[in-house]
C-alpha positions in Angstrom: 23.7 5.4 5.6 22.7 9.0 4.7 19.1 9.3 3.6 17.6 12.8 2.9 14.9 14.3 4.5 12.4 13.3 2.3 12.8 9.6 2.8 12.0 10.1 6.3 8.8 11.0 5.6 7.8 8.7 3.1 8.7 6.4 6.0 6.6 8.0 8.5 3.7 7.9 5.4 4.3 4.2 5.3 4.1 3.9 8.6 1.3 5.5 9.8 -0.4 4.4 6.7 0.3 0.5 8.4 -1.0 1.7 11.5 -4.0 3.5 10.3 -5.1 0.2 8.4 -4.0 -2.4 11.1 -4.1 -0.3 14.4 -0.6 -1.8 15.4 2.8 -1.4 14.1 3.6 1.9 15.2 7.0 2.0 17.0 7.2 -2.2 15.7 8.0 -0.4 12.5 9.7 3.0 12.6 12.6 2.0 15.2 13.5 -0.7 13.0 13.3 1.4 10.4 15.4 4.5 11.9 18.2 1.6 12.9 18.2 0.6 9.3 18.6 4.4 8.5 21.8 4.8 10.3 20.4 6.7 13.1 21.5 5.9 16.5 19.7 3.2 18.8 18.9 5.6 22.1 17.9 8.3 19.0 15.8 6.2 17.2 13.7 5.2 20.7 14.0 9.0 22.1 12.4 10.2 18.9 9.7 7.4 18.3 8.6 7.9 21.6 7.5 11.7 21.0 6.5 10.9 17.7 4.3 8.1 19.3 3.2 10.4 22.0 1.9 14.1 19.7 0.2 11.2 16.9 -2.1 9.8 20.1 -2.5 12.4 21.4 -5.6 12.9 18.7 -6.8 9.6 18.9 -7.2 10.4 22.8 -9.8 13.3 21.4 -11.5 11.0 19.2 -12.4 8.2 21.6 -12.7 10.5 24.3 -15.6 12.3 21.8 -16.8 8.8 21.5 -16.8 7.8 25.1 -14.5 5.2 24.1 -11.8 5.7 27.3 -12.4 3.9 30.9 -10.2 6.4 32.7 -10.2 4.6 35.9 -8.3 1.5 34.0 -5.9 4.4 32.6 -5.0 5.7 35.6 -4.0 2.4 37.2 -2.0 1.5 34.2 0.0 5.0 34.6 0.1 4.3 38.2 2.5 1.5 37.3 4.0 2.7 33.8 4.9 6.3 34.5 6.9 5.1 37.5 8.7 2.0 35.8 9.5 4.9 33.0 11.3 6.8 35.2 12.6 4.2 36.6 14.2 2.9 33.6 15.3 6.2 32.8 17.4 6.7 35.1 18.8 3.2 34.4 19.7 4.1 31.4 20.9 7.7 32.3 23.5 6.0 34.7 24.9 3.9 31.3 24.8 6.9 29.5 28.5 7.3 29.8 28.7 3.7 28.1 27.3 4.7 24.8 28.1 1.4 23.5 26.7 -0.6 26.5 23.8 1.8 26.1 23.1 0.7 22.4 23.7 -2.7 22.9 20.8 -3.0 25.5 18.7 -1.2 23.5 19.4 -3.3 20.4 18.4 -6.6 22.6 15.6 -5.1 24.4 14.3 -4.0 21.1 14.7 -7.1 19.3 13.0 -9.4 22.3 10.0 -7.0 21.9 9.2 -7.5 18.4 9.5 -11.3 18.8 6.9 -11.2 21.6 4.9 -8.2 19.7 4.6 -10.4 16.3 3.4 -13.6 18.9 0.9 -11.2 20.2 0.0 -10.1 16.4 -1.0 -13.9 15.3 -2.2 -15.2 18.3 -4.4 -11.8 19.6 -7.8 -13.4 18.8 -6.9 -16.4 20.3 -5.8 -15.1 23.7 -9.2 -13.0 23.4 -11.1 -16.6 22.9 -9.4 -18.2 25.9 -10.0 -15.0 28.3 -13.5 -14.6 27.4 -14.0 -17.7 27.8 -12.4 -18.5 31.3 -12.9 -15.2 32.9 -15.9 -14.9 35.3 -18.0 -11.7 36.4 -16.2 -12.3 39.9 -12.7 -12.0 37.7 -13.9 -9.0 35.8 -15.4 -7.2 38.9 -13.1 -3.9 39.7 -11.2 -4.9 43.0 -7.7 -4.9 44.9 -6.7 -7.9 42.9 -7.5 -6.6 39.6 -6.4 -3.8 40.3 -2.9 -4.7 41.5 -2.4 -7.0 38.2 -3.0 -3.6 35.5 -1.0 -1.6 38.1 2.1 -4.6 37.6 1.0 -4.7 33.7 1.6 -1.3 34.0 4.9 -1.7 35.4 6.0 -4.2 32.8 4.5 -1.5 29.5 6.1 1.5 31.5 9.7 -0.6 31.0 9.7 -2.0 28.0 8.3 1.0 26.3 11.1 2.9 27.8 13.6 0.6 26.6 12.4 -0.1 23.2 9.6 2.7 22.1 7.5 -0.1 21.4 4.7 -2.7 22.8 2.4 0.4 24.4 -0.2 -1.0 21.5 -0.2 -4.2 20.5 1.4 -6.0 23.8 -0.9 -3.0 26.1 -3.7 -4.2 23.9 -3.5 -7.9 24.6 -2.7 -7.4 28.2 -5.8 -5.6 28.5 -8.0 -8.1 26.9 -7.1 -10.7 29.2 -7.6 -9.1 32.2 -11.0 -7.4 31.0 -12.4 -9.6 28.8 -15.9 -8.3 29.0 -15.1 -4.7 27.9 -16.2 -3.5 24.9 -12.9 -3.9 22.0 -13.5 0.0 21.2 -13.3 0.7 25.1 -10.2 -1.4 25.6 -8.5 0.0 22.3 -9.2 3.7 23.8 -8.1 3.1 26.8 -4.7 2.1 25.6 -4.6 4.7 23.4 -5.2 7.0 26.2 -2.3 5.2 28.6 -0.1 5.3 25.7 0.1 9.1 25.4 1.1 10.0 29.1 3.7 7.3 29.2 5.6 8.0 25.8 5.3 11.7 26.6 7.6 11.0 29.8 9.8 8.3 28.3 9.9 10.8 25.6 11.0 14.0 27.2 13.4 11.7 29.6 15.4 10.4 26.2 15.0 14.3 25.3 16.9 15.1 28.7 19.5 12.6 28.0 19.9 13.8 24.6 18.7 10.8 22.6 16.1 13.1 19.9 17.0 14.6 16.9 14.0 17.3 16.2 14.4 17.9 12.7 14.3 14.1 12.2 10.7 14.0 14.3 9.1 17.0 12.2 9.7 15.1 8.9 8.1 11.5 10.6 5.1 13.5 11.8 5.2 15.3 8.4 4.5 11.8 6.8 2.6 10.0 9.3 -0.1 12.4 10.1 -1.7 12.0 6.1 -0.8 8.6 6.2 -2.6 7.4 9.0 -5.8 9.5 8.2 -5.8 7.4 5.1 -4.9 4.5 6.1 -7.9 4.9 8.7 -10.5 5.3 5.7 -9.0 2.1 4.3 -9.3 0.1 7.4 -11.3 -3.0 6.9 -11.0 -3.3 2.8 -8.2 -5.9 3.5 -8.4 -8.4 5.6 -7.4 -9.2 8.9 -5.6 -12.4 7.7 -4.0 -11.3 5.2 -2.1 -7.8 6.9 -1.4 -9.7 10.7 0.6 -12.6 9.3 2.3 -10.3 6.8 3.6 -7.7 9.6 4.4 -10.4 12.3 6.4 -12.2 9.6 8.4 -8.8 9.1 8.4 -8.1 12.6 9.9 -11.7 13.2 12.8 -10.9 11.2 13.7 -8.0 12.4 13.4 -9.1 16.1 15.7 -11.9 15.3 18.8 -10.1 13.6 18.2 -7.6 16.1 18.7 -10.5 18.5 21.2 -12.9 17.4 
């Protein structure tokens, strides 16, 4: 399917325009949406994951500005994600020779993602409910245990990031909810923000490495999403919650399952 430069960015508009309302939808949205462009599987990841990385890297400055980042949580998330990435990379470097292997995996991985990304959509303020309300100060208190458990949901981010370009916000989100239930929401959402951009810089430049990013392509997304998120961000809150979730985990549901089976 050839599709000229200018519907790229009206997809990157739309896109970031999602994410600027919702906070989520990022790379749920714009892989799916470069696969049904035509462009190549490991492409679509490669470039989503720069994309992904250079549009939060500003929301870094913004919470940061805000004191909105717990950079000791960060670092033990990178502490598991930035090795898994590399990890994974080289996984994938070694079926490099097998493009179509290679694109199958990819297709899979992808598809499992947004199935478990649209669960974590509709049931996010549940999960919040049930960890707030079975997790003690002794849970919450920083020490080896809860340490060990972001450094291993690190781990599991760090890969399926990798794989798929996507889960870093709305799966990284959730994750971080259970296990520290008594953070501030603004904390926990800048946090993730901020463990996001380290980890899709390196998946990022690894798929670079490997060949899997088309440059051009990632001008005209960031050409479209930068505007779009900026107003999607002033439009935040003016529809509801209820309404947008369902919507996008419906979409993201059907995607995830032809992507699948």
């Amino acid at each position: 399917m050839e599709v000229a430069w200018y519907g790229f960015v009206v997809a990157g508009l739309v896109v970031g325009f999602i994410v600027g309302m919702t906070g989520v939808g990022g790379g749920s949205l714009m892989t799916p949406i470069l696969l049904f462009f035509g462009i190549n599987p490991a492409t679509a990841v490669g470039t989503d994951l720069l994309y992904a990385a250079i549009t939060k890297a500003g929301g870094v400055y913004v919470h940061q500005k805000n004191k909105n980042i717990d950079w000791k949580i960060t670092g033990w998330l990178a502490l598991g994600s930035v090795p898994a990435a590399a990890l994974t990379l080289l996984v994938l470097h070694n079926l490099h020779t097998d493009t179509k292997a290679l694109n199958s995996i990819i297709k899979q991985g992808l598809g499992v993602a947004l199935l478990f990304t649209a669960v974590a959509i509709v049931f996010k303020q549940q999960l919040i409910a049930v960890a707030q309300k079975h997790a003690g100060d002794a849970f919450h208190a920083a020490g080896p245990r809860l340490n060990l458990m972001t450094v291993c949901v690190g781990i599991l981010l760090g890969a399926i990031v990798t794989l798929t370009s996507i889960g870093a916000g709305a799966l990284g989100t959730v994750a971080l909810f259970i296990l520290y239930p008594l953070l501030q929401t603004k904390r926990l959402v800048g946090t993730e923000i901020a463990h996001a951009v380290p980890l899709t810089l390196v998946a990022g430049l690894g798929h670079a490495g490997m060949g899997n990013m088309d440059w051009s392509l990632l001008g005209y997304l960031l050409a479209g999403s930068l505007p779009g998120i900026y107003l999607g961000s002033h439009l935040s809150g003016r529809v509801s919650d209820t309404v947008l979730r369902p919507c996008l985990a419906a979409m993201l549901v059907f995607i995830g399952w032809k992507l699948v089976f």
